[in-house]
C-alpha positions as CSV (number, residue, x, y, z in Angstrom):
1,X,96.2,-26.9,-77.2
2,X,97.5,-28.4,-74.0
3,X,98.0,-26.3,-70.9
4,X,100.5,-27.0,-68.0
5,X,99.4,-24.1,-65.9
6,X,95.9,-25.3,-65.7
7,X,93.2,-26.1,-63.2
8,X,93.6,-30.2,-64.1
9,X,97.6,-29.7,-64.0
10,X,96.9,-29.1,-60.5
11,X,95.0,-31.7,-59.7
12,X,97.1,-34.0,-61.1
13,X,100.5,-32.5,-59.5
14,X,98.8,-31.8,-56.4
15,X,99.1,-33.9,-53.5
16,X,96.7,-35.7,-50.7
17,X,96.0,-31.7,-49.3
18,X,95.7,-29.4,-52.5
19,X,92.7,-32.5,-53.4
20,X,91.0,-32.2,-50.4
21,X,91.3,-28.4,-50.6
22,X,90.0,-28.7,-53.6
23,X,87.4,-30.8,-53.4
24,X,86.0,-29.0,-50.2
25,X,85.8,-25.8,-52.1
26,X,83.7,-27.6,-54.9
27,X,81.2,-28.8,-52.2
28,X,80.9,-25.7,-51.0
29,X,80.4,-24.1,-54.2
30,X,77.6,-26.4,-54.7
31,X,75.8,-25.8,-51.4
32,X,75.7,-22.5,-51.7
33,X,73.9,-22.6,-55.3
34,X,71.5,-25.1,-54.3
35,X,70.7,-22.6,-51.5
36,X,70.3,-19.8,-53.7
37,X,68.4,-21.1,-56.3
38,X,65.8,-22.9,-53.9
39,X,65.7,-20.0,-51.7
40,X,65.1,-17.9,-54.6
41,X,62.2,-19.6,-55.9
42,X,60.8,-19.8,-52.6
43,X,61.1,-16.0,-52.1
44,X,59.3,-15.6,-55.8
45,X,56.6,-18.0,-54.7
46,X,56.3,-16.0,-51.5
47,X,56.2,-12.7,-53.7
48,X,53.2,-13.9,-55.6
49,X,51.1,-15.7,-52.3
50,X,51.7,-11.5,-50.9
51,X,50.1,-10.1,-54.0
52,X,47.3,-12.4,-53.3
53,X,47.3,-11.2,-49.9
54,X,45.8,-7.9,-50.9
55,X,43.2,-9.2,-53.1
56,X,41.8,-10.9,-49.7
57,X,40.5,-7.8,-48.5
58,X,38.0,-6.5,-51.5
59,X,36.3,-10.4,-50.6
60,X,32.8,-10.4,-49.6
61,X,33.9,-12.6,-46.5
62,X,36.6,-14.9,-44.9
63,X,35.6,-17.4,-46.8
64,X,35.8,-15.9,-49.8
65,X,39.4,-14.1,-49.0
66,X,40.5,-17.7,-48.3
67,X,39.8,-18.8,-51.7
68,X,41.5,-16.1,-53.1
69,X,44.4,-16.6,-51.0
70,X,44.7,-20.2,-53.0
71,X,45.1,-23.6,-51.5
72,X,48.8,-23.5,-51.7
73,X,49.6,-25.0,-48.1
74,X,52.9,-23.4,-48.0
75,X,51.4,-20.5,-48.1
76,X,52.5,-18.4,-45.1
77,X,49.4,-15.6,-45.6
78,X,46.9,-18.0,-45.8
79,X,48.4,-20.0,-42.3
80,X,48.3,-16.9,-41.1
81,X,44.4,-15.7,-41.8
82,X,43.8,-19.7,-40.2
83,X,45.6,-19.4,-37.1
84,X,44.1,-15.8,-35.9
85,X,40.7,-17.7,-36.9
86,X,41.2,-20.3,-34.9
87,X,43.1,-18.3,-32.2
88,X,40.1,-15.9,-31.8
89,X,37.6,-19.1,-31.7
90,X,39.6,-20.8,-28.9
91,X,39.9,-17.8,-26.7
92,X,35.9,-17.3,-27.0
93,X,34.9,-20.2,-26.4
94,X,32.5,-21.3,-23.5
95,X,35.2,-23.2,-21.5
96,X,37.1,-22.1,-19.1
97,X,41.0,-21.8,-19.6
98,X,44.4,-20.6,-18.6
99,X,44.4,-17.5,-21.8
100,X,41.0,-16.3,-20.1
101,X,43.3,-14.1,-18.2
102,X,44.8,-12.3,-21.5
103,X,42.1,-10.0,-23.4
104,X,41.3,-11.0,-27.4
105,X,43.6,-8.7,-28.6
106,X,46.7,-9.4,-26.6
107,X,45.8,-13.7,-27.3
108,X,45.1,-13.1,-31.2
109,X,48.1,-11.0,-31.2
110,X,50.6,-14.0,-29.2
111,X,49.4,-16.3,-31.5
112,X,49.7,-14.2,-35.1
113,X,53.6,-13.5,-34.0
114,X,53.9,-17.2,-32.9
115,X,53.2,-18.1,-36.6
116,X,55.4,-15.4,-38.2
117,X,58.1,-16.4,-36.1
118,X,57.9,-20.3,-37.1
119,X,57.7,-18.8,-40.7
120,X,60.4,-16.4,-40.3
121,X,62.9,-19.2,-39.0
122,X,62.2,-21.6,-41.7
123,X,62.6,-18.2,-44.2
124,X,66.0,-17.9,-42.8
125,X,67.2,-21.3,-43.3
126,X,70.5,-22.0,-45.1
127,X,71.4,-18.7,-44.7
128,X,73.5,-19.6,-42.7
129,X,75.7,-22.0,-45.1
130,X,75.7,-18.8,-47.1
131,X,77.5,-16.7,-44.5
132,X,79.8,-19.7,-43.8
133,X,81.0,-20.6,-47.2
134,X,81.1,-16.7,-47.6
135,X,83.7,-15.7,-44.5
136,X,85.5,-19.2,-45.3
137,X,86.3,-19.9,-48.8
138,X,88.6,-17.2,-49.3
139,X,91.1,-18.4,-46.7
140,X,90.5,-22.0,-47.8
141,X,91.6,-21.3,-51.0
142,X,94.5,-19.7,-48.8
143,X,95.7,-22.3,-47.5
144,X,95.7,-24.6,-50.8
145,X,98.0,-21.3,-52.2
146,X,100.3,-21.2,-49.5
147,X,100.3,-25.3,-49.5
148,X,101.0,-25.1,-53.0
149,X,103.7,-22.8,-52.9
150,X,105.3,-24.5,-50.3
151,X,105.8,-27.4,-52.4
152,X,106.6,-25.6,-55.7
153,X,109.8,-23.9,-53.4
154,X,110.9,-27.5,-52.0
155,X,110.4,-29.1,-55.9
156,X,112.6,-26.0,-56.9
157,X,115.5,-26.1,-54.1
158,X,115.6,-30.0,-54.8
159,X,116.4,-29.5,-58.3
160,X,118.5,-26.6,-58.0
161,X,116.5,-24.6,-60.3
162,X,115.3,-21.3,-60.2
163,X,114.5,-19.6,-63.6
164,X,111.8,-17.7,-64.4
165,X,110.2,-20.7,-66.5
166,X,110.6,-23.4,-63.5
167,X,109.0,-20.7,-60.9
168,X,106.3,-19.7,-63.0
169,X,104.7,-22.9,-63.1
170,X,104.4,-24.0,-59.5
171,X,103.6,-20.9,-58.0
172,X,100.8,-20.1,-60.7
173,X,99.1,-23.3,-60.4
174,X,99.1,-22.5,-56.5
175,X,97.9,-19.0,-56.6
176,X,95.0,-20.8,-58.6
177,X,93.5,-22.0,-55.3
178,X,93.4,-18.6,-54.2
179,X,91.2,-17.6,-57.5
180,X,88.7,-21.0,-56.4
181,X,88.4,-19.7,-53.3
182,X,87.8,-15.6,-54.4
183,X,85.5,-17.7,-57.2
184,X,83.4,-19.8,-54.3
185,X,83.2,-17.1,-51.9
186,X,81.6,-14.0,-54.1
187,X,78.8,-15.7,-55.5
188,X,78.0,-16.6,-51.4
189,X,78.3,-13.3,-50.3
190,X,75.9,-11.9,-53.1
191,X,73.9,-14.5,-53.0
192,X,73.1,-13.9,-49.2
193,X,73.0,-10.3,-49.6
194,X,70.1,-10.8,-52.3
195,X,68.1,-13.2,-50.1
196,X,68.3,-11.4,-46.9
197,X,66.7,-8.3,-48.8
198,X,64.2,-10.6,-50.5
199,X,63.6,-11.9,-47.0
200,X,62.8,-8.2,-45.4
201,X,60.0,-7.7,-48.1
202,X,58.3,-11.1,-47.5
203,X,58.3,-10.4,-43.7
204,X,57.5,-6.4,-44.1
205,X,54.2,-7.8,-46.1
206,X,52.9,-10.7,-43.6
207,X,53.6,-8.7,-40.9
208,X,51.3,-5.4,-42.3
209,X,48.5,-8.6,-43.4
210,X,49.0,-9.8,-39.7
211,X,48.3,-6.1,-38.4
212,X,45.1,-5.9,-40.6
213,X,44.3,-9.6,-39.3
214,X,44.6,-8.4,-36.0
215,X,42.2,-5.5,-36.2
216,X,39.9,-7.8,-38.2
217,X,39.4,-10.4,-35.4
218,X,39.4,-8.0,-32.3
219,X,37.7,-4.6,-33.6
220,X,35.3,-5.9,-36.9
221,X,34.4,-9.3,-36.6
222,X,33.0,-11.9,-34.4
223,X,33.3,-15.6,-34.2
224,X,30.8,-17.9,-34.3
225,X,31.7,-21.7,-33.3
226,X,29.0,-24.4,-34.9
227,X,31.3,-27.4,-34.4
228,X,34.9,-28.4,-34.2
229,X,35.5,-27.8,-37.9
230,X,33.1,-25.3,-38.7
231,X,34.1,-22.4,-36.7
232,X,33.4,-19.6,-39.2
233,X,34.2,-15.5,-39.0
234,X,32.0,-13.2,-39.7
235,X,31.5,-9.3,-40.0
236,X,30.0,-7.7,-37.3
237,X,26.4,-5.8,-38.1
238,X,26.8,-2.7,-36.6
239,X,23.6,-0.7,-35.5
């Protein structure tokens, strides 16, 4: 059965501005899933490289916790075990430089929060479209109501009608853009909410690996540099 207080009744009695309204708020409905669902799967990707983060440390050595970190290059935990390798192999080698000033533990420590940072800011991307289409939609749907209504009261004073049954209409299909915008806005919102917690526990576990990586390469382990590529880390032999 045919409705004339639908969503297609008012996009075909809209004008050039309930469109556009309309249209906008279906773009931004889309961004905003696309966002969640690939930031999603990234966060359950990230979930599963952080349980293989604690498997690295029952390895016989850093080669072997490398392996079981995979060969996923996207895989912030493994970057992470690279970087202080090749961090604490810089700073000790033979050659005079700049970072000679800074001790191990301070350069190690720059360069393991220079790499969470680049991964933390690539984490938090598109969250931002999130909070946007969040704090926006609702009064862009809003505006198409009030829009709406304003036409639906000209439409009515032109013909000189005003029952119940001519008012209904108009000003229902209007408030409809209201209900888009409620409708684009709350799956935003949650949506954010969701990632930025997912977000915490990704960063709370590199950041406890990166403290264990740091006591690794200043306090239990020496570097030994055979070569530009195979620099390799090993445990120190105490005694």
């Amino acid at each position: 059965m045919e409705s004339h207080f639908g969503i297609a009744n008012v996009w075909i009695q809209g004008d050039f501005v309930t469109r556009a309204v309309a249209v906008l708020l279906l773009g931004m409905s889309l961004a905003s899933w696309i966002v969640i669902i690939i930031k999603a799967l990234d966060i359950v990707r990230y979930k599963k490289h952080a349980r293989q983060a604690r498997d690295f440390w029952h390895s016989e050595d850093f080669a072997a916790g490398l392996t079981k970190l995979g060969a996923d290059p996207a895989n912030p935990f493994r970057h992470l075990a690279l970087e202080g390798r090749e961090a604490t192999a810089h700073h000790r080698n033979t050659q005079a430089h700049l970072h000679d000033s800074l001790d191990v533990s301070d350069w190690v420590t720059r360069c393991l929060r220079n790499c969470i940072d680049e991964f933390t800011a690539r984490l938090q991307s598109g969250l931002a479209i999130l909070a946007s289409v969040g704090s926006t939609a609702p009064f862009i749907g809003l505006f198409g109501t009030v829009w709406g209504i304003y036409h639906a009261l000209v439409a009515i004073g032109a013909s000189g009608q005003s029952t119940i049954d001519k008012v209904a209409g108009p000003i229902g299909e209007a408030l409809i853009m209201t209900a888009l915008g409620l409708a684009v806005a709350i799956p935003a919102v949650l949506g954010y909410n969701a990632l930025v917690r997912g977000n915490k526990s990704v960063l709370s576990s590199l950041n406890s690996f990166a403290h264990d990586l740091h006591a690794y390469f200043v306090t239990g382990a020496r570097v030994t540099v055979q070569g530009d590529a195979a620099a390799k880390v090993l445990p120190i032999k105490k005694g």
